[in-house]
C-alpha positions as CSV (number, residue, x, y, z in Angstrom):
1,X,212.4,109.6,261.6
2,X,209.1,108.2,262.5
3,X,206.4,111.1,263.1
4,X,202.7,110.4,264.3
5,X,200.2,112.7,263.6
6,X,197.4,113.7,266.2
7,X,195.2,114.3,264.1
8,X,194.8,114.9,260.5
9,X,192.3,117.5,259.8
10,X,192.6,120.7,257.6
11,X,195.7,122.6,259.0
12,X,196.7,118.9,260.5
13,X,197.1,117.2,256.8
14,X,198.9,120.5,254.9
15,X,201.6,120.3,258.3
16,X,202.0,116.8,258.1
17,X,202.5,116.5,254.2
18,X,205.4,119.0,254.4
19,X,207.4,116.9,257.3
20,X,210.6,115.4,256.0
21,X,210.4,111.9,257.5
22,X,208.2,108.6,257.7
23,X,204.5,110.2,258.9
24,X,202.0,107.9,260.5
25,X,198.1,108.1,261.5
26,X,195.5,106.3,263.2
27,X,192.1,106.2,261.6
28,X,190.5,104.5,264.3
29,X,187.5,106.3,265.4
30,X,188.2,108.8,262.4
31,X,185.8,110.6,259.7
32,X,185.8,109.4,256.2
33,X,186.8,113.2,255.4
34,X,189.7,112.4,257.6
35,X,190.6,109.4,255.7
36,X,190.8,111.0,252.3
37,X,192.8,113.8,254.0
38,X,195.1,111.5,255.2
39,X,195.8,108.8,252.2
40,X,199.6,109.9,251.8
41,X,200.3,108.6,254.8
42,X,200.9,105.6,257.3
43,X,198.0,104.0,258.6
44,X,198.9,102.2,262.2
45,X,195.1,102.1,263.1
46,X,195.0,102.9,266.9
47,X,196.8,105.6,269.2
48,X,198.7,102.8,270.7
49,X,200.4,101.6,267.5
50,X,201.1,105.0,266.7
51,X,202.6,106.0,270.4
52,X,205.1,102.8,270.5
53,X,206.4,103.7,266.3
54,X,206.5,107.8,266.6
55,X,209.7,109.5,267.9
56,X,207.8,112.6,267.8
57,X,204.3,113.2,267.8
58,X,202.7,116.5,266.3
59,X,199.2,117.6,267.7
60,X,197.1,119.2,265.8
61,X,193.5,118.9,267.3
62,X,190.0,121.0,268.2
63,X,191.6,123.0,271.2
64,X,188.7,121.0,273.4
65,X,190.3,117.9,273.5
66,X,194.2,119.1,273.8
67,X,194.9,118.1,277.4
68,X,192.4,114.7,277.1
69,X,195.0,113.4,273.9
70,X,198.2,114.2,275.4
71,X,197.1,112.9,278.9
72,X,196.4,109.5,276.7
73,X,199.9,109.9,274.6
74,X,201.9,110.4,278.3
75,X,199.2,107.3,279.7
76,X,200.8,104.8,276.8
77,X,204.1,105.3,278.0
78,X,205.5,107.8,275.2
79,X,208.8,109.3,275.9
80,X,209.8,110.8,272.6
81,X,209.5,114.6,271.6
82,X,205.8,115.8,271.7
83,X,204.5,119.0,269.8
84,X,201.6,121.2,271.6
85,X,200.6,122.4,268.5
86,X,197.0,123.3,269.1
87,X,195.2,126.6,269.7
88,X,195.2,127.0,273.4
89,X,196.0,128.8,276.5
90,X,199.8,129.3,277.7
91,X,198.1,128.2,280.6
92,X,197.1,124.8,279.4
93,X,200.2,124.3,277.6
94,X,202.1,124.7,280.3
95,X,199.8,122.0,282.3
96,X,200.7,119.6,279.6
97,X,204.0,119.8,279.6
98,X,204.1,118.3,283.2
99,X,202.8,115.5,282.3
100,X,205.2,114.8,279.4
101,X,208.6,114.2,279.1
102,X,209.6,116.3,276.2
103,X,207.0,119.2,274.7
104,X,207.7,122.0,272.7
105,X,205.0,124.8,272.3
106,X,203.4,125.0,269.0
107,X,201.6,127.8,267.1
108,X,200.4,127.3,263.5
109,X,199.3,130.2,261.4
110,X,197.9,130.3,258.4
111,X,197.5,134.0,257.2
112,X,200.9,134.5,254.5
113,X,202.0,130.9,254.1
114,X,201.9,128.5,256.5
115,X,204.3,129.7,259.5
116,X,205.0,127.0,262.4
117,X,205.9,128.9,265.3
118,X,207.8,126.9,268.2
119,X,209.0,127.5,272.0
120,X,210.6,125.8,274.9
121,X,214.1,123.8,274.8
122,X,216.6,124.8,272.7
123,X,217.7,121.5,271.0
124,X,214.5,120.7,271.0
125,X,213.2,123.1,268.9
126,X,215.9,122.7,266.4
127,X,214.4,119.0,266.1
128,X,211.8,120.2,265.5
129,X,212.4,123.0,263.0
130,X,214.7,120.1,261.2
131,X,211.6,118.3,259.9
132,X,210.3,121.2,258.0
133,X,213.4,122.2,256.3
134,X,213.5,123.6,252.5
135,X,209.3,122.6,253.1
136,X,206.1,125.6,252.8
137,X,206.2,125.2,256.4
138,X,208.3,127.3,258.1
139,X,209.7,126.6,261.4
140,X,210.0,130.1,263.2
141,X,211.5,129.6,266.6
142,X,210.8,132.0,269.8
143,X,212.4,132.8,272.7
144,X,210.4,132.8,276.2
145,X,210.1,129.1,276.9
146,X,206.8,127.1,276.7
147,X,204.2,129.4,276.8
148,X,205.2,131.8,274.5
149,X,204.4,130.2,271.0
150,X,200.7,129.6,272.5
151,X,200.3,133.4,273.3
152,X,201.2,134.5,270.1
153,X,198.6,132.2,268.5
154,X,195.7,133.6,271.2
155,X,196.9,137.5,270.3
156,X,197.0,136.5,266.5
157,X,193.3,134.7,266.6
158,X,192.1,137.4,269.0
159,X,193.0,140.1,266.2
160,X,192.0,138.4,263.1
161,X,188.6,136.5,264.5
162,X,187.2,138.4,266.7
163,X,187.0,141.3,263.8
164,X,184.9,138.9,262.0
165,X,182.3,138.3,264.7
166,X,182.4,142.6,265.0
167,X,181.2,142.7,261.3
168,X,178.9,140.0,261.9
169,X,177.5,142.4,265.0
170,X,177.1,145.7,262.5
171,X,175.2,143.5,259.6
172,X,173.0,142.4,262.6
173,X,172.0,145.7,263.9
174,X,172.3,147.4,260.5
175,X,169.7,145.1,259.2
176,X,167.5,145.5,262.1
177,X,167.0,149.4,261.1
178,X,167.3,148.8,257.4
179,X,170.6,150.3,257.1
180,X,172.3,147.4,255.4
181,X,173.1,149.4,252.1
182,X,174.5,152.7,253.9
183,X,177.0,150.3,256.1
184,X,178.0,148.2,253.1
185,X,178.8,151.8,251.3
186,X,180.9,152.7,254.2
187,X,182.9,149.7,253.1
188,X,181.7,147.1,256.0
189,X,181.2,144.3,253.6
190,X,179.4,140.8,254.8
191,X,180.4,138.8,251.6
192,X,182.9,136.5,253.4
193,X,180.5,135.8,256.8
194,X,179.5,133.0,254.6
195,X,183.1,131.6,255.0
196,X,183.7,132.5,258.8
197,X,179.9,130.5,259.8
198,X,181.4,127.5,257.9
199,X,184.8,127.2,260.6
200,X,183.1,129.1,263.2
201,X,182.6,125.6,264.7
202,X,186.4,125.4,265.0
203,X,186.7,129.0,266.2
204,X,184.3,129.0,269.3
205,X,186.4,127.0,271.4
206,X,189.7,129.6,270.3
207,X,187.7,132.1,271.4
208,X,186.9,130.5,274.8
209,X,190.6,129.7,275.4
210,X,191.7,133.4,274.1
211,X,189.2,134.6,277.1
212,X,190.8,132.2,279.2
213,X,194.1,133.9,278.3
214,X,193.0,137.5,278.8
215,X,191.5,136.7,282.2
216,X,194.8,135.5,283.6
217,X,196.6,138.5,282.5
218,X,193.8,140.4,284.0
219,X,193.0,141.8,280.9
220,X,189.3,142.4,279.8
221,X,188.1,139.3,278.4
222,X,184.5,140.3,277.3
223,X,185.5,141.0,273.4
224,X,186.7,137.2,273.3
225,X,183.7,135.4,275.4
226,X,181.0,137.2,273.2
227,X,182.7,136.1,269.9
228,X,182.5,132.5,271.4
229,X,178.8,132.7,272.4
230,X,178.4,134.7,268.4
231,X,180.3,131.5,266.5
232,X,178.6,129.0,268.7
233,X,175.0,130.3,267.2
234,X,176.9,129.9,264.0
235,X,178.2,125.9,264.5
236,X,175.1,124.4,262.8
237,X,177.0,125.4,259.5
238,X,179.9,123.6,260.0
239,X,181.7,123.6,256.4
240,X,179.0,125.1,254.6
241,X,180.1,128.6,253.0
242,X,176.8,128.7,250.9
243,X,174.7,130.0,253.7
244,X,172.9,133.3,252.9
245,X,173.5,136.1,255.5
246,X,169.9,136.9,256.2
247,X,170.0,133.4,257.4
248,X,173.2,133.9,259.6
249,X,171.7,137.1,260.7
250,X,168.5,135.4,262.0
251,X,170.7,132.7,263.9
252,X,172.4,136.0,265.9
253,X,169.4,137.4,267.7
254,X,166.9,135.9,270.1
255,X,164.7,139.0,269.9
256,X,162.4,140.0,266.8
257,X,164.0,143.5,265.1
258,X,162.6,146.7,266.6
259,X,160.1,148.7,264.7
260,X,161.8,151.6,263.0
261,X,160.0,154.8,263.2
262,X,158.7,156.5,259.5
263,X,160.4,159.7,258.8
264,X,157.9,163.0,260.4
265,X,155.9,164.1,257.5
């Protein structure tokens, strides 16, 4: 079974080393990070070597470019078994699987193990599921259809993201009234914001299509579009988990800290 691999980044390389079958790349265009991530597997060079050779293709891409690949994969004639596999609206998921022949709905998270969550055809799924078997990936299929794999991925990111940009929010205005200590005792800790600011240039765009999801459920979508607009002052630090927090801190506000008042007497 031949299986390309769109592309292979962080989460991109750990899912394609556990597939039980022949895995090839492109590194056309590609990072040298990308390269080293990707030296266990096949190197066909460009997208349309690895379109013709793949049987199934597995997307795993920045959420901004999702529709922009797999309108190129269905432009080079690919009629094999393609998995959605990024973080993005049931909406657009559902857009690109009318332009393919074959797409199953794909949610990767990360948080216990590495869990592959998949929807849409039956037999399909169980192709699917087939290629990680006995591997640390773990196949989970879902009822609902296509759709349904990329709304669990925008309530699961919604729930464990957007409570980072929330502590990010308190250590802002905490720090603004010299409160920092008192919120850190009430066990609102910033030690890992250094972590977040490093992939918050992967979680902005999450964020955008997790408001996008609320929006058209007519749910409130305000929580999600201000944790977008927090990790996009946060992008500049792409990868870099050494940053101090005053200096995150600073990159938050447009507005100089108010003047606290001196205690009376």
């Amino acid at each position: 079974m031949n299986v390309g691999l769109l592309f292979p980044g962080e989460m991109g390389a750990e899912v394609g080393a556990a597939v039980r079958g022949r895995v090839l790349w492109a590194s056309e265009g590609r990072s040298p990070a990308t390269v080293r991530r990707a030296e266990d597997f096949e190197d066909v060079r460009t997208l349309p070597e690895l379109v013709a050779h793949s049987e199934i293709i597995l997307s795993v891409c920045p959420p901004e470019i999702a529709e922009q690949v797999a309108l190129e994969v269905a432009g080079l004639g690919f009629h094999g078994l393609y998995v959605e596999a990024n973080a993005i609206s049931p909406e657009r998921v559902t857009r690109i699987a009318k332009d393919l022949d074959r797409v199953v709905d794909g949610a990767i998270i990360g948080r216990s193990g590495t869990h592959l969550y998949l929807s849409g055809d039956a037999s399909d799924l169980r192709e699917v599921a087939a290629l990680f078997a006995g591997s640390e990936v773990e196949a989970i299929p879902l009822e609902g259809g296509i759709g349904s794999a990329s709304a669990l991925k925008m309530a699961f990111a919604g729930w464990n993201k957007i409570g980072s940009a929330l502590v990010a929010q308190a250590h802002a205005i905490a720090r603004a009234y010299g409160v920092e200590a008192a919120l850190e005792a009430e066990g609102v800790s910033g030690e890992r914001l250094g972590r977040v600011a490093a992939r918050a240039w992967r979680w902005r765009p999450e964020m955008d299509e997790i408001g996008d999801t609320c929006a058209a459920l007519g749910l409130p979508d305000g929580m999600a579009r201000g944790a977008a607009e927090l990790f996009g002052r946060w992008s500049r630090h792409r990868d870099d988990e050494t940053v101090e927090l005053r200096r995150l801190l600073d990159d938050l506000s447009s507005r100089p800290a108010p003047a606290v008042r001196p205690p009376p007497g």
